[in-house]
C-alpha positions as CSV (number, residue, x, y, z in Angstrom):
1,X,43.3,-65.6,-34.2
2,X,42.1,-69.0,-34.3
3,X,38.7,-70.0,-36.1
4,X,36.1,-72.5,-36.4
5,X,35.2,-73.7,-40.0
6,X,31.7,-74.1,-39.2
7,X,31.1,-71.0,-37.3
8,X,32.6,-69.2,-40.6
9,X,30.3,-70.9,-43.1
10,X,27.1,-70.2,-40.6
11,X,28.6,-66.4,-40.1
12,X,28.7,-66.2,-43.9
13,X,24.9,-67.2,-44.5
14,X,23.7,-64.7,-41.9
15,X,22.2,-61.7,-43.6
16,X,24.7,-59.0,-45.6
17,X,25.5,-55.4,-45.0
18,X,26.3,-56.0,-48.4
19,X,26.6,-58.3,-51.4
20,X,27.4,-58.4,-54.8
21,X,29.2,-59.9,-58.0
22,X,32.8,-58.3,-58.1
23,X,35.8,-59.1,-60.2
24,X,38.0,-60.3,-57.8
25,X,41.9,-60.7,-57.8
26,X,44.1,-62.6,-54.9
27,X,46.9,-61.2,-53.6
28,X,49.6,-64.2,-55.4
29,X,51.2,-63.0,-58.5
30,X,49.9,-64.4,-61.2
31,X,46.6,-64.3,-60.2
32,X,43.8,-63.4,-62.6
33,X,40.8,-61.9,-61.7
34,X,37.4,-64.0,-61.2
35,X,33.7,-63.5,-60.5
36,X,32.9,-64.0,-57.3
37,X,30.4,-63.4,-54.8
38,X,31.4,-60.9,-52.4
39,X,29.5,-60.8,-49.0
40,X,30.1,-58.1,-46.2
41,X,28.7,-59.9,-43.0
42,X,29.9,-57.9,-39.6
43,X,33.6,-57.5,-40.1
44,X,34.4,-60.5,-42.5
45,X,34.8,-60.4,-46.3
46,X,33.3,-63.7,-47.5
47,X,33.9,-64.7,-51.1
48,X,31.9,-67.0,-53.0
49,X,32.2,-69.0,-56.5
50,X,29.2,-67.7,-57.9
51,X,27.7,-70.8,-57.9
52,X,28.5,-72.3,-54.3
53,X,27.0,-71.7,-50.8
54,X,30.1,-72.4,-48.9
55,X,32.8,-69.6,-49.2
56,X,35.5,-70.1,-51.0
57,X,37.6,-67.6,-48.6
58,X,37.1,-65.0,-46.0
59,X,39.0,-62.0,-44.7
60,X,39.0,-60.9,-41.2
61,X,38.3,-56.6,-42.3
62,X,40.9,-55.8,-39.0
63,X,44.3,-54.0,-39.3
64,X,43.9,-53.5,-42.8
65,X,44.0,-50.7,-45.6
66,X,41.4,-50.0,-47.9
67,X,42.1,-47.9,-50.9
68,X,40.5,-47.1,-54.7
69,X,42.9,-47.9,-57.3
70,X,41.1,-46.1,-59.9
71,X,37.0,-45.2,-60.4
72,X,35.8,-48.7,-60.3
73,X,38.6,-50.7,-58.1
74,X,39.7,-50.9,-54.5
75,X,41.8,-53.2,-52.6
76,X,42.6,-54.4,-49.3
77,X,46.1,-54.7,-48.0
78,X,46.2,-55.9,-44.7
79,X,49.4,-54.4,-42.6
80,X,51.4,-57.1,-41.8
81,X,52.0,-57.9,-45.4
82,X,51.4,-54.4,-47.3
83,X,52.9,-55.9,-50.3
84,X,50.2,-57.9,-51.1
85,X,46.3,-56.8,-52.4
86,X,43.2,-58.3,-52.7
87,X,41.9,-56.4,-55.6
88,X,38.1,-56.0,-56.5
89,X,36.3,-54.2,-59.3
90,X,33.0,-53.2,-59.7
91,X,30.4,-52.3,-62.2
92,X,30.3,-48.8,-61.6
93,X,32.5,-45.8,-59.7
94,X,29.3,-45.3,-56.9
95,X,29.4,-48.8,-56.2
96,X,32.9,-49.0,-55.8
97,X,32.8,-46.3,-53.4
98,X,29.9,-47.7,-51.1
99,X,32.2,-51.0,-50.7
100,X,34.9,-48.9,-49.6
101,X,32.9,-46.9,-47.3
102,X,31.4,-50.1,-46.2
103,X,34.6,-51.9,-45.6
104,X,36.3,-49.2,-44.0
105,X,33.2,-49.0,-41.2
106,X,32.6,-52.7,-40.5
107,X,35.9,-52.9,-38.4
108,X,35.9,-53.0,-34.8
109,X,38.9,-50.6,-34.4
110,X,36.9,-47.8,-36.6
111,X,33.8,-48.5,-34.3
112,X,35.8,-48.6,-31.3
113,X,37.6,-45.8,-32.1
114,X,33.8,-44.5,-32.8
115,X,32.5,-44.7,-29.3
116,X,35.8,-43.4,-28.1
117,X,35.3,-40.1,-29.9
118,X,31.6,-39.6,-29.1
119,X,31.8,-40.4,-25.4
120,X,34.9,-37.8,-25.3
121,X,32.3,-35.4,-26.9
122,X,29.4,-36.3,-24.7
123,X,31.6,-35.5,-21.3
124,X,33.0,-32.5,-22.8
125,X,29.7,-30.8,-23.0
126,X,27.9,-32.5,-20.3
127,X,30.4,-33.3,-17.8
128,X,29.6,-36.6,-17.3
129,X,30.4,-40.2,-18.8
130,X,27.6,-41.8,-20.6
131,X,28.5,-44.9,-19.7
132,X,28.6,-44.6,-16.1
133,X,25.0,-46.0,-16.2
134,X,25.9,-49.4,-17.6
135,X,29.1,-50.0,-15.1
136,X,31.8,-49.6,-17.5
137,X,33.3,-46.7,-16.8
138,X,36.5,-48.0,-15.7
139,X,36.8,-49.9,-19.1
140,X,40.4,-48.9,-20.3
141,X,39.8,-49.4,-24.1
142,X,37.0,-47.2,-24.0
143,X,38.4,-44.4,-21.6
144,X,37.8,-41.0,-22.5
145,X,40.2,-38.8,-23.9
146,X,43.0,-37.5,-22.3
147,X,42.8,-34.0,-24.3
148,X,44.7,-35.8,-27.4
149,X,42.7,-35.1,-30.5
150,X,40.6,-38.0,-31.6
151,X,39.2,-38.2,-35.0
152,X,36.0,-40.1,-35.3
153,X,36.5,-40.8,-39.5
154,X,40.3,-41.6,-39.4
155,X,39.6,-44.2,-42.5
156,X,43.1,-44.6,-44.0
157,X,44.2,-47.8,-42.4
158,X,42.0,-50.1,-39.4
């Protein structure tokens, strides 16, 4: 996926979901953890030195895995390369888990998957599709369910 510099630095000043200082570590060895200024803007992690505007780095929250190492840690691996975490600690275990929760619903697959779910629900007990109104009812990637279960908090991996 191809991206414009600029675009990414305006994206990054938009307003957060969330923000905060975190102990960040990078995914090379040898890499030491570092105070940074972590912003969750739509589905991009920006990171910040604490005292820059322009982001230092930014990851695209899509086909990845978020999980808490322990009560105040989580990482992201994304799936192409597993083998390799971003790690980021926090100042307390209920903030830790509000990134992770955060994280985990900021990705397009988990909303898509999302509308999936709840239109299935909405033409199981009404019989229609509620999105016959707007004209997109022959959209594939939205189609309902073909009777295969769908989960609608399936938050292991994006």
């Amino acid at each position: 996926m191809r991206f414009n510099e600029k675009e990414l630095v305006f994206l990054s000043r938009q307003p957060a979901e969330m923000a905060a200082e975190l102990g960040m570590r990078g995914p090379k060895k040898g890499d030491v953890v570092k105070k940074r200024l972590v912003k969750l803007v739509v589905n991009f992690l920006f990171y910040f030195k604490t005292d820059e505007e322009e982001p230092v780095g930014a990851l695209l929250l899509e086909q990845c895995r978020v999980e808490k190492e322990d009560s105040q840690t989580f990482s992201i691996a994304f799936l192409e390369e597993a083998e390799k975490k971003y790690l980021f600690e926090c100042e307390s275990e209920e903030q830790c888990s509000k990134w992770i929760n955060s994280i985990i619903t900021a990705s397009y697959e988990f909303m898509r998957r999302n509308l999936i779910f709840y239109r299935t629900e909405i033409h199981r007990l009404t019989g229609t599709d509620p999105l016959e109104q707007y004209g997109i009812s022959d959209e594939t990637r939205f189609q309902v369910s073909n009777g295969l279960p769908v989960t609608s908090r399936d938050t292991s991996s994006l």
